[in-house]
C-alpha positions as CSV (number, residue, x, y, z in Angstrom):
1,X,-91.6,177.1,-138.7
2,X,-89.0,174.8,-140.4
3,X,-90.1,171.3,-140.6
4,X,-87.0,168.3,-140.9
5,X,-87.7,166.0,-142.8
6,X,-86.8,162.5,-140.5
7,X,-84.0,160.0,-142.2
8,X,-86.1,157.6,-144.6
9,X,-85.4,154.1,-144.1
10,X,-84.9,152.3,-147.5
11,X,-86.1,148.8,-146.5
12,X,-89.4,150.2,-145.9
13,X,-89.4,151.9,-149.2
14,X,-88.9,148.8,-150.7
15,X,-91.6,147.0,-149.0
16,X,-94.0,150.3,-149.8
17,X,-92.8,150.2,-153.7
18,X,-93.8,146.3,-153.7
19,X,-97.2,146.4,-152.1
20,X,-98.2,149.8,-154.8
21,X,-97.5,147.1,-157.4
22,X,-100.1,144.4,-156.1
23,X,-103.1,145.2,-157.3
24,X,-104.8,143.2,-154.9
25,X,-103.2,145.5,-151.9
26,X,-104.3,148.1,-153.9
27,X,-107.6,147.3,-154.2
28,X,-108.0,146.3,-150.3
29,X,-106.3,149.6,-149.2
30,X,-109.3,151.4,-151.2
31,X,-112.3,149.4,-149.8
32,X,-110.7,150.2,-146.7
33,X,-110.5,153.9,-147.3
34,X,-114.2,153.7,-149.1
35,X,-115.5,151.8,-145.8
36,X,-114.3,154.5,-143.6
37,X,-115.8,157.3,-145.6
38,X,-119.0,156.0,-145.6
39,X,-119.0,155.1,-142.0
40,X,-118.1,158.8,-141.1
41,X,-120.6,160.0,-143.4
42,X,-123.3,158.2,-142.1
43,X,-122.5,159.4,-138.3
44,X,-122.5,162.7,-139.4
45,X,-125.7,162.7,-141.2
46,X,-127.6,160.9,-138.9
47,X,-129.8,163.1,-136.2
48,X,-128.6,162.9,-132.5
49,X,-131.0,162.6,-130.1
């Protein structure tokens, strides 16, 4: 299967390439991540009745 790649759209890019600079979004974006990990971890690991 050949997969096309959609147009990018630069102004988004730029938004993207600012908020990877801002350490604070940064830092939110992986407590996020971290919070959903564990929350799927622990529903997984926990017995069903």
């Amino acid at each position: 299967m050949v997969r096309i790649a959609k147009k990018s759209d630069p102004q988004r890019i730029e938004d993207l390439k600012k908020k990877i600079r801002d350490s604070r979004y940064v830092d939110e974006a992986i407590q996020k991540i971290a919070q959903r990990l564990s929350s799927e971890l622990i529903q997984t690991t926990q017995p069903r009745h």
